[in-house]
Structure formats: structure tokens, C-alpha cells
C-alpha beads as a LAMMPS data file, in Angstrom:
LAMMPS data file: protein, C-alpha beads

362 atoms
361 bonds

1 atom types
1 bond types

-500.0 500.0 xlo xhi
-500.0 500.0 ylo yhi
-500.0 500.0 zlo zhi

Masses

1 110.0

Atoms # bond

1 1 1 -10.147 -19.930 -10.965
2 1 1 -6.899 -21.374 -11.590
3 1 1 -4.027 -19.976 -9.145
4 1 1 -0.488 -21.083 -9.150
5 1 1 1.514 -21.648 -5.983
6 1 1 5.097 -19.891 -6.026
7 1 1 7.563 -19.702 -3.388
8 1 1 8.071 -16.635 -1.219
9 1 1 11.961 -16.536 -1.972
10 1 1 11.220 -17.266 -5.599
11 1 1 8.888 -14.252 -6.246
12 1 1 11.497 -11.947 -4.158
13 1 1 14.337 -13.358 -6.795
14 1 1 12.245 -12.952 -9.679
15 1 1 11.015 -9.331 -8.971
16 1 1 15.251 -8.478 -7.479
17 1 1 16.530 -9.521 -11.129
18 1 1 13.766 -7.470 -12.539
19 1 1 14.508 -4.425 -11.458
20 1 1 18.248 -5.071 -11.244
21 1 1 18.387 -5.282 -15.048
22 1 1 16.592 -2.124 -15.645
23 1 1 19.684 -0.583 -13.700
24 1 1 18.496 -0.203 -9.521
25 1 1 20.887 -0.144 -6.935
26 1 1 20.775 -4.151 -5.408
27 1 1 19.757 -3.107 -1.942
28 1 1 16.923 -1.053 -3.747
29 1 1 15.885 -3.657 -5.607
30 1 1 15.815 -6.215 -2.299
31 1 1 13.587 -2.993 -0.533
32 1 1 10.888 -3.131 -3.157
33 1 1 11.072 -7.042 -3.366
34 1 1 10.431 -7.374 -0.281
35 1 1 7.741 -4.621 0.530
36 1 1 5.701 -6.115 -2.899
37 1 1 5.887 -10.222 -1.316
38 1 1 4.491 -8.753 2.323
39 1 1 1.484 -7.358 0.137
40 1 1 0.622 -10.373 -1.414
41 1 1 1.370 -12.655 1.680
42 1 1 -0.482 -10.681 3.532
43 1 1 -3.357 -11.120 0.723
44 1 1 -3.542 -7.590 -1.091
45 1 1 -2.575 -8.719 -4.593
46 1 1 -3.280 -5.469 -5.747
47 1 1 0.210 -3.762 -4.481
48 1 1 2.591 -6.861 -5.017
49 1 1 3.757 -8.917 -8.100
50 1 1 1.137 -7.330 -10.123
51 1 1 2.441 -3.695 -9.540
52 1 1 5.617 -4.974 -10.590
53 1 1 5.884 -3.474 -14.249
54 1 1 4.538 -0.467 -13.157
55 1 1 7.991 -0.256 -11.210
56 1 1 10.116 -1.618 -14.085
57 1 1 8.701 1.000 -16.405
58 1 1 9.734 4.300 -13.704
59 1 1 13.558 3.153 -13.398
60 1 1 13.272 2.350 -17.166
61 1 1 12.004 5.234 -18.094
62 1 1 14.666 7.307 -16.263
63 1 1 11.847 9.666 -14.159
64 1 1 12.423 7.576 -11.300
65 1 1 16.115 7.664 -9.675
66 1 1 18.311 4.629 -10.010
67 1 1 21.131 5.750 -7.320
68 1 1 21.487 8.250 -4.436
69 1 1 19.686 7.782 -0.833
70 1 1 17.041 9.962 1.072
71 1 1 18.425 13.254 2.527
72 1 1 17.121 14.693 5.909
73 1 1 16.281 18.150 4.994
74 1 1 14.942 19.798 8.423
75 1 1 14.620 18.411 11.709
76 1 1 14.013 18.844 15.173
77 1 1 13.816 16.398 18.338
78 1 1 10.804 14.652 17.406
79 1 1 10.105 15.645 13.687
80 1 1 12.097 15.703 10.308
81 1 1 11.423 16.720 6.828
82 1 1 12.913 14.308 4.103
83 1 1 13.557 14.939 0.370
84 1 1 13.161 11.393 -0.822
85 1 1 15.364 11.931 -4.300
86 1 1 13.009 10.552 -6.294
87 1 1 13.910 7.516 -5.466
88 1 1 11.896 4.493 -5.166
89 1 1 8.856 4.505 -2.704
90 1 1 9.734 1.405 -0.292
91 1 1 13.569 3.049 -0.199
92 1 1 11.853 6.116 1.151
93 1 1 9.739 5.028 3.373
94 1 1 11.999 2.559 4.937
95 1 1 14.266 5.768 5.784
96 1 1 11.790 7.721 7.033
97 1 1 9.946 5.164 9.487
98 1 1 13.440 4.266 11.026
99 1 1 13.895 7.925 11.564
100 1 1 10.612 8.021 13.301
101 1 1 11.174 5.030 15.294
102 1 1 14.543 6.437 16.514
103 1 1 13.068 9.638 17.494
104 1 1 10.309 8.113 19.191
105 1 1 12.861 5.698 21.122
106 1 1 14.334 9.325 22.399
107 1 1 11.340 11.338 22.655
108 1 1 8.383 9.427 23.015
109 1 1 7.621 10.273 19.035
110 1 1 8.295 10.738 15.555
111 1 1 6.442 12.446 13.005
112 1 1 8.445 12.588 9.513
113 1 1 7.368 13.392 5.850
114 1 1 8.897 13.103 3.004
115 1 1 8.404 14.691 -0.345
116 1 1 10.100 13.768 -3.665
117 1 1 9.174 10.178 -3.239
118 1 1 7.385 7.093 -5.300
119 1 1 4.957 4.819 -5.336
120 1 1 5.777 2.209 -1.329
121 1 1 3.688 -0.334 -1.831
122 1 1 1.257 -1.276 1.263
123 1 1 1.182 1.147 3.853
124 1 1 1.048 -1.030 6.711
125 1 1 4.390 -2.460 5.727
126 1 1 5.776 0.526 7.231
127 1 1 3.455 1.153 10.007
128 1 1 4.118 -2.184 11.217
129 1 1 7.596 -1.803 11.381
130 1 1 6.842 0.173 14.586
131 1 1 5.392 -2.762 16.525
132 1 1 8.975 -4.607 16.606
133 1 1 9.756 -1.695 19.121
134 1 1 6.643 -2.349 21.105
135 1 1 5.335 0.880 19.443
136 1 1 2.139 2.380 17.364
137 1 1 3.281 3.256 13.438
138 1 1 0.985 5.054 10.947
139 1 1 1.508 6.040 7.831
140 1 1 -0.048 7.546 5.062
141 1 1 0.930 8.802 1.073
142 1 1 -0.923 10.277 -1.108
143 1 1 -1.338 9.236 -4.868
144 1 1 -2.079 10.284 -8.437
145 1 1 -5.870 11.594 -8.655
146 1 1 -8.024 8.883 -9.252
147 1 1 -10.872 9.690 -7.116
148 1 1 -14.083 11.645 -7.322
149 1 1 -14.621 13.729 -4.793
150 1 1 -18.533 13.998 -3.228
151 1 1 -20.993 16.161 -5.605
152 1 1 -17.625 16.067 -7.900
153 1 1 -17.316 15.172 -11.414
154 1 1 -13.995 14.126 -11.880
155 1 1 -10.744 12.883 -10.241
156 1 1 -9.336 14.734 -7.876
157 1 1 -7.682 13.318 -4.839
158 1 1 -5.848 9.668 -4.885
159 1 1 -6.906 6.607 -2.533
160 1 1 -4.740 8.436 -0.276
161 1 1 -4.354 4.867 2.237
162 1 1 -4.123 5.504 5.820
163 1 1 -2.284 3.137 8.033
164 1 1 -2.659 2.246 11.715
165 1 1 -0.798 -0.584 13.290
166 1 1 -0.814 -0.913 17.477
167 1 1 0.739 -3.633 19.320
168 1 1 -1.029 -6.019 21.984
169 1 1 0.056 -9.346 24.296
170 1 1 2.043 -12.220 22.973
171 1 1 2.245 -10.573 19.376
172 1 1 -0.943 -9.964 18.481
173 1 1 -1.309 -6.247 17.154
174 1 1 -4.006 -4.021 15.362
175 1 1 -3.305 -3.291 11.952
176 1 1 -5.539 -1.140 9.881
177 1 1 -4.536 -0.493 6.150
178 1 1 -6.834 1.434 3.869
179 1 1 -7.464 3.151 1.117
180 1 1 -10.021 6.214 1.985
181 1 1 -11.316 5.242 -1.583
182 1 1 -14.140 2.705 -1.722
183 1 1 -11.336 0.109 -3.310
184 1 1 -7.875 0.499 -4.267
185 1 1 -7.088 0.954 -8.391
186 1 1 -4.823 -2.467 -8.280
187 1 1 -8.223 -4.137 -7.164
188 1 1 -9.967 -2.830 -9.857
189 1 1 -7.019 -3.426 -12.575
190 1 1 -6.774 -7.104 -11.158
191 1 1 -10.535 -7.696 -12.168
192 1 1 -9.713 -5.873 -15.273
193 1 1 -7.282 -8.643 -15.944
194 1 1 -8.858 -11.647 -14.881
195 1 1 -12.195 -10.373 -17.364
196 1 1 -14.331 -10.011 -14.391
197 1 1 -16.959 -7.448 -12.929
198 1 1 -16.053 -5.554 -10.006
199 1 1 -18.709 -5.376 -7.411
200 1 1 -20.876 -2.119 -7.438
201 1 1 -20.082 0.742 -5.550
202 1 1 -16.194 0.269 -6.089
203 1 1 -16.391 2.984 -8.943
204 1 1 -18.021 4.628 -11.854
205 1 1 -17.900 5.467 -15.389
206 1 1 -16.805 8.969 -17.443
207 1 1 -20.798 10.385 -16.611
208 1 1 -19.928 9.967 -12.774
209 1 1 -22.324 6.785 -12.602
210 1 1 -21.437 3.954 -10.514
211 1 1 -20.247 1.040 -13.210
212 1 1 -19.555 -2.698 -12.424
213 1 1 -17.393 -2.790 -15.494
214 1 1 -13.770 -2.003 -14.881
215 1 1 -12.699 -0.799 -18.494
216 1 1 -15.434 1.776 -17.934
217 1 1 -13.405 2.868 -14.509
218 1 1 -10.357 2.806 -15.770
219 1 1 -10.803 4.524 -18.453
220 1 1 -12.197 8.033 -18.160
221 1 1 -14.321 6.955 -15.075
222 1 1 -12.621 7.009 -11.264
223 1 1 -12.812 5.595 -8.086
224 1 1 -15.469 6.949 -5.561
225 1 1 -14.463 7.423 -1.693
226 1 1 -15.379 5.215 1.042
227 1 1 -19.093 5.339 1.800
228 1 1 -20.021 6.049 -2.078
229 1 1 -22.033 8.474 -2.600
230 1 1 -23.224 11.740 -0.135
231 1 1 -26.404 9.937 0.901
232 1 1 -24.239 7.401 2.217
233 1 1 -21.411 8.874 4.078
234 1 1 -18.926 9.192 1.181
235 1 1 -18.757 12.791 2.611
236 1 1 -16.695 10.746 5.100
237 1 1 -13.926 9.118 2.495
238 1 1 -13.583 12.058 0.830
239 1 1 -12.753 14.260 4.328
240 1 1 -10.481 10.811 4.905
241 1 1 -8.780 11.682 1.414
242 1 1 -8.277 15.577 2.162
243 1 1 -6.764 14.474 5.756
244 1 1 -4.075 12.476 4.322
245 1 1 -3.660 15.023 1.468
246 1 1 -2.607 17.608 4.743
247 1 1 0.106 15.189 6.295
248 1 1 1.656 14.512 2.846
249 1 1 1.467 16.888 0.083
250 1 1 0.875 20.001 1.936
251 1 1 2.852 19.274 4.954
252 1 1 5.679 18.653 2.941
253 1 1 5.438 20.828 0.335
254 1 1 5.345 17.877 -2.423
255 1 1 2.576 17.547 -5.494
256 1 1 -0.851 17.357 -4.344
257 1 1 -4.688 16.939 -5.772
258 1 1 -4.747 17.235 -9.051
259 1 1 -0.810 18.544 -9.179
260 1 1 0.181 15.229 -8.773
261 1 1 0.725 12.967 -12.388
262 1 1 -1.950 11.034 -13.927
263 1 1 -1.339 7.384 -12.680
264 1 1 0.834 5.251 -14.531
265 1 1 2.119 8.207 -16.977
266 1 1 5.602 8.370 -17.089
267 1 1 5.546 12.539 -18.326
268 1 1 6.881 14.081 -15.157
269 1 1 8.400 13.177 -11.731
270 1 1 5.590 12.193 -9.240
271 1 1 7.225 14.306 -6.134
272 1 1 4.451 12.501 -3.544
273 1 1 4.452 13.404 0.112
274 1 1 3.889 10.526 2.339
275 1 1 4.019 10.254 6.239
276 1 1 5.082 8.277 9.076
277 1 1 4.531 8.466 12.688
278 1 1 6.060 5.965 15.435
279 1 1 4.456 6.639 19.105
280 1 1 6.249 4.778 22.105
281 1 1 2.850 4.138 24.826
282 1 1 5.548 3.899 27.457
283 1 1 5.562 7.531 27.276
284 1 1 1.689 7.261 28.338
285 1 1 -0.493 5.710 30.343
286 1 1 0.934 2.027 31.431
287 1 1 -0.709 -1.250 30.229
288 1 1 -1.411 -0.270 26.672
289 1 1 -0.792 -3.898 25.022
290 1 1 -3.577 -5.378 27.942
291 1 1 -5.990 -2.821 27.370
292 1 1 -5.308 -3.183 23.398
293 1 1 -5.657 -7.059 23.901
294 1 1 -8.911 -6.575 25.798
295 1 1 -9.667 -4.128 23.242
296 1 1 -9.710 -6.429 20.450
297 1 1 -11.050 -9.269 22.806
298 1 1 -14.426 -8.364 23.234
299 1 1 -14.847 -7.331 19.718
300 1 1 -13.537 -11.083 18.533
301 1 1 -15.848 -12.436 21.131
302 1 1 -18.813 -10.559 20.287
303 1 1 -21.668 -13.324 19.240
304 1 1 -21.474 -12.458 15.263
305 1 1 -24.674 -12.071 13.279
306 1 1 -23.300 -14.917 11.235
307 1 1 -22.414 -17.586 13.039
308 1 1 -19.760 -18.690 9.908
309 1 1 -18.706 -15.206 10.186
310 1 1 -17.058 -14.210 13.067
311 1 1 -16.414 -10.249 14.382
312 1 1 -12.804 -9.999 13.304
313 1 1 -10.549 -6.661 13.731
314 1 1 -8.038 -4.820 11.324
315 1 1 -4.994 -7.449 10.403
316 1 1 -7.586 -10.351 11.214
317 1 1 -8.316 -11.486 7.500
318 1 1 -4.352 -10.731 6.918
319 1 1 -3.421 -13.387 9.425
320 1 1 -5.694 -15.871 7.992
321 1 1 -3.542 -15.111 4.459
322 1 1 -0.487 -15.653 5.738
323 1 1 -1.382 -18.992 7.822
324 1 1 -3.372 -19.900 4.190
325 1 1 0.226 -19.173 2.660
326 1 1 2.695 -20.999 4.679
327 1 1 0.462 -23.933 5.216
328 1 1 0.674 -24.225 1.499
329 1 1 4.399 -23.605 1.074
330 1 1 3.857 -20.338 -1.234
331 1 1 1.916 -17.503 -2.463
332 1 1 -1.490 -18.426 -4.786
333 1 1 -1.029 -16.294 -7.563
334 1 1 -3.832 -15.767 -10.576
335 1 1 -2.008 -17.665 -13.704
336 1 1 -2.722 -14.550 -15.511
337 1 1 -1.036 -12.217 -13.348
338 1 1 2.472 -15.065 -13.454
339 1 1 2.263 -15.301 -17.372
340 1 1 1.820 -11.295 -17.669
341 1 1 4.631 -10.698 -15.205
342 1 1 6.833 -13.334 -17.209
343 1 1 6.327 -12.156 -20.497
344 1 1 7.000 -8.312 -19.035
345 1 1 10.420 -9.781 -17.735
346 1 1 11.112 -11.159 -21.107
347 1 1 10.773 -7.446 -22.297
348 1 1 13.903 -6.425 -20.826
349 1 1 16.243 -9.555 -21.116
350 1 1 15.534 -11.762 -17.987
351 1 1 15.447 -15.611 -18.803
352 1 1 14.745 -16.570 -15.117
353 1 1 11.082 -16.755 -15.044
354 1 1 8.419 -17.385 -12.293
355 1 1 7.275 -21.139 -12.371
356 1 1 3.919 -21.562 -13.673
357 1 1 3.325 -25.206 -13.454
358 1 1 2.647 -25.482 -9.896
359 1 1 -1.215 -25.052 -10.768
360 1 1 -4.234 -25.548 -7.781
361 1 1 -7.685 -24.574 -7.702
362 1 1 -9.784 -22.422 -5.155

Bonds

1 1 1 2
2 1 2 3
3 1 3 4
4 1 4 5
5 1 5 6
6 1 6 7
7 1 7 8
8 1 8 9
9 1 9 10
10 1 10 11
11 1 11 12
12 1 12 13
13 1 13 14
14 1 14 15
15 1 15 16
16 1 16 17
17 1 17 18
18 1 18 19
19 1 19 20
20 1 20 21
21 1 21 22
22 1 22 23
23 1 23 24
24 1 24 25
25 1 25 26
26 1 26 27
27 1 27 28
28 1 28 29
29 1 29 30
30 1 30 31
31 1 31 32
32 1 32 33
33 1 33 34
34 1 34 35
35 1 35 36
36 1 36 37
37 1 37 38
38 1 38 39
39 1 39 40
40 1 40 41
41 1 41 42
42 1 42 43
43 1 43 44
44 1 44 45
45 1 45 46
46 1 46 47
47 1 47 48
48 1 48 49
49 1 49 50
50 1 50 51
51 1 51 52
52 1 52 53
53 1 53 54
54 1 54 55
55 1 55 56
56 1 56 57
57 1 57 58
58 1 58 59
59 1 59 60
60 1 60 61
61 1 61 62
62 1 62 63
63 1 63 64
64 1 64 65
65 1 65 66
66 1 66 67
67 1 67 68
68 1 68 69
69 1 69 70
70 1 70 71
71 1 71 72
72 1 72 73
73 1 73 74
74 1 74 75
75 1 75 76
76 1 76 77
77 1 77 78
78 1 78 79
79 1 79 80
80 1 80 81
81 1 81 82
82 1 82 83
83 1 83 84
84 1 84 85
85 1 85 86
86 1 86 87
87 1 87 88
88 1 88 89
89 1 89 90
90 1 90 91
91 1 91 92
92 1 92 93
93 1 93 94
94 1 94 95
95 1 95 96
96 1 96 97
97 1 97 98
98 1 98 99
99 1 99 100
100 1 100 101
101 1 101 102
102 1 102 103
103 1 103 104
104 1 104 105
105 1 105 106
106 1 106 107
107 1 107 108
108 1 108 109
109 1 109 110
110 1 110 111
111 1 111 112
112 1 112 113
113 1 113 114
114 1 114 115
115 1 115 116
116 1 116 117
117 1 117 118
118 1 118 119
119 1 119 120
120 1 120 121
121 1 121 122
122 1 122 123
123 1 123 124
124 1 124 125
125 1 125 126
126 1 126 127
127 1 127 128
128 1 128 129
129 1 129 130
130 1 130 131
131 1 131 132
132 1 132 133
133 1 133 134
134 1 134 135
135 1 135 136
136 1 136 137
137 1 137 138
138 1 138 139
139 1 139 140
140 1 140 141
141 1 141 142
142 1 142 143
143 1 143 144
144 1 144 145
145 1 145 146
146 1 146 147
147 1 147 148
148 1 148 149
149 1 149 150
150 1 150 151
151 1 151 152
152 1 152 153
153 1 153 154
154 1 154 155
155 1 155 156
156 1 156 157
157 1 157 158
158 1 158 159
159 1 159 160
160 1 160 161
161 1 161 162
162 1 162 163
163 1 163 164
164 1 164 165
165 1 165 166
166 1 166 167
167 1 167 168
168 1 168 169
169 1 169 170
170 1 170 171
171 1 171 172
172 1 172 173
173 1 173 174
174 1 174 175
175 1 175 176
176 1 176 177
177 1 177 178
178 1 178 179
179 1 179 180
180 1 180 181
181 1 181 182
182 1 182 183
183 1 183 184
184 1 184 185
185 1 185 186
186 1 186 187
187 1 187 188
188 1 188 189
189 1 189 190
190 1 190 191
191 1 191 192
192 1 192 193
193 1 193 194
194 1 194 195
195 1 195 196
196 1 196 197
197 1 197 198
198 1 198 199
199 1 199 200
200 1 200 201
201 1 201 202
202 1 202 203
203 1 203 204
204 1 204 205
205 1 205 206
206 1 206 207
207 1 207 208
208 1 208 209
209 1 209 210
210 1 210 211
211 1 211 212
212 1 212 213
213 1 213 214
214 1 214 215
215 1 215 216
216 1 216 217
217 1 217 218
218 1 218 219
219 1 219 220
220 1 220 221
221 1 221 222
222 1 222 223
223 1 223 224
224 1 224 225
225 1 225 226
226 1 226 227
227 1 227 228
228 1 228 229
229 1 229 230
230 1 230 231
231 1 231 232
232 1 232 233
233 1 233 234
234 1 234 235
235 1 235 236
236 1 236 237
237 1 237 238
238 1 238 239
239 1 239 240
240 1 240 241
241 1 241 242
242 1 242 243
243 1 243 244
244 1 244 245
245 1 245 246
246 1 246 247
247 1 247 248
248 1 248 249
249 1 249 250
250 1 250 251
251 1 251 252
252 1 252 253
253 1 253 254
254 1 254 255
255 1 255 256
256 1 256 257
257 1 257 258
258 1 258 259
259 1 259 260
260 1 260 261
261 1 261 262
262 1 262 263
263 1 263 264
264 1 264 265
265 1 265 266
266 1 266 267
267 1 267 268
268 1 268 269
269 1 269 270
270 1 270 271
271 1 271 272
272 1 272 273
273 1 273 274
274 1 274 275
275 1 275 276
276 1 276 277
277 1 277 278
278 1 278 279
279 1 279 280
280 1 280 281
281 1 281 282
282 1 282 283
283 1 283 284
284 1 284 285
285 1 285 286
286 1 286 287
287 1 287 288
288 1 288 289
289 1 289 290
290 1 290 291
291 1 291 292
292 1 292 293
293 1 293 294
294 1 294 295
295 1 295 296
296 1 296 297
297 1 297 298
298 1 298 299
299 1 299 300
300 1 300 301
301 1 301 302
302 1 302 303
303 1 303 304
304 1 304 305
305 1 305 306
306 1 306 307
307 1 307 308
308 1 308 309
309 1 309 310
310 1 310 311
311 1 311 312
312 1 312 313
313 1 313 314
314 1 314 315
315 1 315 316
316 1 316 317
317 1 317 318
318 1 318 319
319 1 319 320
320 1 320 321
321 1 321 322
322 1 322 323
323 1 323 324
324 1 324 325
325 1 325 326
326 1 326 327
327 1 327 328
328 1 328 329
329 1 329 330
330 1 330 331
331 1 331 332
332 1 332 333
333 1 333 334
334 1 334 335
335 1 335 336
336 1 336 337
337 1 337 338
338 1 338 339
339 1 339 340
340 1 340 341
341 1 341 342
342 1 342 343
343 1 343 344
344 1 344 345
345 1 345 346
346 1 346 347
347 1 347 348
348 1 348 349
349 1 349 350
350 1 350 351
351 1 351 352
352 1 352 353
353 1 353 354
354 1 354 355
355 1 355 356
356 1 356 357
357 1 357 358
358 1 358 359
359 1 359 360
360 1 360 361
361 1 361 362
């Protein structure tokens, strides 16, 4: 498989004059950047450069807003209800984790959601903003319905991603980020564009049967929850997907289930709800990061059933991306996914495309 190596700083420019052109605000533009590099630095290429058209097309299309900023619409010591303006996802959810982390500074913690908002990105990039105050973040969103709920026949809930991030000693930290579907829809699109099969049990087809072909998923088929099916715990995704459906759409009163648009169709505003918490532990018991550290300790030191596969936890294989990255000098992106991207910039006028000569294999 062919990958080509790009330049952190060169992706962020290439995705900042992307969406400038279309008409968003510059800072805007730098927030989504930004939140769409971590993902793919931190190895999930399904929510970076390859969800970039997908944010071209909103502010081109006029359903997402180009200007304006989130607006604090109810609030109280520790919680506050946000009407995100329709603006873009990472400009949302960068104003609503600060707001947690400032009321958690004050009060121990924040709890805010946000309707009116867009598609963020990774979850944990907001979660983790919370462990540069020493803090646990979470957050959560939920999405367009593209999963099948158990004994369901068609899509009702999104991949809904819940994400956990806790800090520990010398700045190691715990960060879980999830979809409570069996796979996030950018994995399966990113097979879909590199011509490969997905691996069972990531989806199935239009009869409700699990499919290793991702045409058949993405088109009339649907993503099944974590576990699969009932006989093996997908009971337990799908009550993951109706949790984060509570903190989002129905605590703050935006679209929800089947209310919310069918992904990637650009008919009607996609009003999400989305959530995030920031905790301060020194409002609890002392010694969180050592027993956090010791936490994660004896699971890392646990003698693995693989001896060329150790016990990792949550942020583990992220880590290993990033050191993979910057001992390289740059992200490894699919050629496919660079020449798509380029030819989507060409669409709307911009000449300064991503390099695609830098060429290694895996």
C-alpha cells in the first residue's frame, strides 16, 4: 500500500485555504485544521483529511454558518446550555470545553451541552483538552442515524462516540475515544476508497446481514453497535448509543435518533447536541494521577497472551502513531485519499495542493 508522507503544517495550510475559499471565518478555519491533523496524527484517518470535503461542501452549501460565535443560552455555577449557531463542530466544541474547564477550575466541575452544532471531529480532541489543567474531560455528540439498533432493521441511532481522557504522572494520561458502533462510518468509507473489504462484524447490508463489502454498508445497509449482534453483547453498544443520545440530543433539546439528517445530505441544518464535562480530582480524594499511574501500570505489565502483543490501555496505540509520525517527519497518508482531496480543492479554485511525491511503503 502506497502512503505518502506530508508535513503536519502542510496539511493544516492546505485544509485552512480550503475552507477559507469557500468563505469561513480564518480562526474557524485554523479550529477545524487543527482538530482534523490531531485525528490523523493521532492515527484515526477516518475523521481528518479525508472528512475534509464533507466540511467544504456544509459552508458551501450555505446550511452550515460561515460567521457568528457560540452563545451561552442558560447557565448556572457548574452547568451551561449553549446554542452552537450552526456553526462549525470543532468551533463549538472548543467553546464549550473551555466553559467547562473554567467552571470546573471554580467549582470542582463542568457539565455543558450544546445544541445547534456540526460535525467536531475526534472526540478526544476535546476531552483531552482537560488534562492540560490536571483534569478528567469527556465528551460525547451524537450523529446522523447510521446504526442498527439490536433486533432492529434499520438505522436509527449514530456512532454516538464517547470520550474519556484522565490524567496520570509525568504526562501520561488515559484516553478512551469511541464510537459505541462496532466501527466508525469514515473507517468504512476509507476501505470503500482504497477498494478493500472491511473486516466482518463492522456492518451489514440493506437485509440487516452482516456484509464485508462496504458499498453494500454504505449504501442502504448500516453500521451495527459494539458487540454485533444480541447473542454477543451488542445489547451493550446499542444502550452505549441511547446513553450518549440522553447527554446530547435530549439534554439539550437538539435533533435526535432518527430526527437528525441523513449523513452527508446537505437538505436541512443538522442541529446535533454534543457534551462536555471537565472534573478537577482535587476536589476528591488526593493522589488521583498515582493511583491512575498504578492503574494503568499493572494493566501494561500484565504478562500478555502474546508475547509480540503487549496489554496496552486507551491512548496506547495513539502514542505509538504519533512517535511513528514525528520520527518520520509527517503524516502517512493513503495516495488515494491526497489525490481525492487535491482534485476536491481544485473544485473550488485552490492551486496550492498537498504534495504527493513524497511516496513510502508500509
Amino acid at each position: 500500500m502506497n502512503r505518502c508522507l506530508i508535513k503536519k503544517e502542510e496539511v493544516l495550510g492546505f485544509i485552512e485555504k480550503c475552507m477559507t475559499t469557500v468563505g469561513t471565518k480564518p480562526l474557524h478555519a485554523r479550529s477545524l485544521a487543527e482538530v482534523l491533523v490531531e485525528g490523523d496524527h493521532r492515527g484515526h484517518y477516518s475523521h481528518g483529511l479525508n472528512r475534509m470535503d464533507m466540511y467544504v461542501k456544509d459552508i458551501q452549501s450555505g446550511i452550515c454558518a460561515k460567521d457568528g460565535e457560540p452563545m451561552v443560552k442558560k447557565e448556572s455555577a457548574a452547568t451551561a446550555l449553549v446554542d452552537g449557531k450552526n456553526l462549525l463542530g470543532p468551533v463549538v466544541g472548543n467553546f464549550c470545553m473551555n466553559l467547562a474547564i473554567k467552571k470546573a477550575k471554580e467549582v470542582g466541575i463542568g457539565w455543558v451541552v450544546a445544541y445547534g452544532s456540526n460535525h467536531f471531529g475526534i472526540a478526544g480532541y476535546y476531552a483531552m483538552q482537560a488534562l492540560k489543567e490536571n483534569m478528567i474531560g469527556m465528551s460525547f455528540t451524537n450523529t446522523s442515524p447510521l446504526v442498527v439498533p439490536t433486533r432492529g432493521t434499520e438505522c436509527s441511532l449514530g456512532t454516538n462516540p464517547i470520550s474519556v481522557a484522565a490524567p496520570a504522572n509525568n504526562g501520561d494520561s488515559f484516553v478512551l475515544d469511541m464510537a459505541t458502533s462496532a466501527v466508525a462510518l469514515g473507517k468504512v468509507e476509507l476501505y470503500d476508497r482504497r477498494k478493500d473489504p472491511i473486516p466482518e462484524g463492522w456492518g451489514c447490508d440493506a437485509t440487516g446481514k452482516l456484509s464485508t463489502d462496504p458499498k453494500k454498508v454504505l449504501n442502504g445497509g448500516g453500521l451495527v453497535p459494539i458487540g454485533g449482534s444480541e447473542e454477543t453483547g451488542g445489547y451493550k453498544g446499542y444502550g452505549l448509543g441511547m446513553m450518549v443520545e440522553v447527554f446530547c440530543g435530549i439534554l439539550a433539546g437538539a435533533k435526535y435518533s432518527k430526527n437528525v439528517r441523513t449523513w452527508k445530505v446537505t437538505d436541512s441544518v443538522a442541529d446535533l447536541g454534543q457534551c462536555f464535562v471537565a472534573i478537577n480530582p482535587a476536589n476528591f480524594a488526593p493522589g488521583f494521577t498515582d493511583r491512575m499511574s498504578d492503574l494503568m501500570s499493572i494493566q501494561r505489565r500484565m504478562k500478555p497472551a502474546d508475547p509480540d502483543a503487549p496489554v496496552l490501555v486507551a491512548g496506547d496505540p495513539e502514542r505509538t502513531a504519533m512517535e511513528k509520525c514525528d520520527v518520520a517527519g509527517g503524516i502517512p497518508y493513503h495516495i488515494n485519499v491526497v489525490n481525492y482531496m487535491n482534485e476536491c480543492a481544485k473544485r473550488i479554485g485552490v492551486s496550492e495542493l498537498l504534495p504527493n511525491d513524497n511516496l513510502i511503503s508500509d
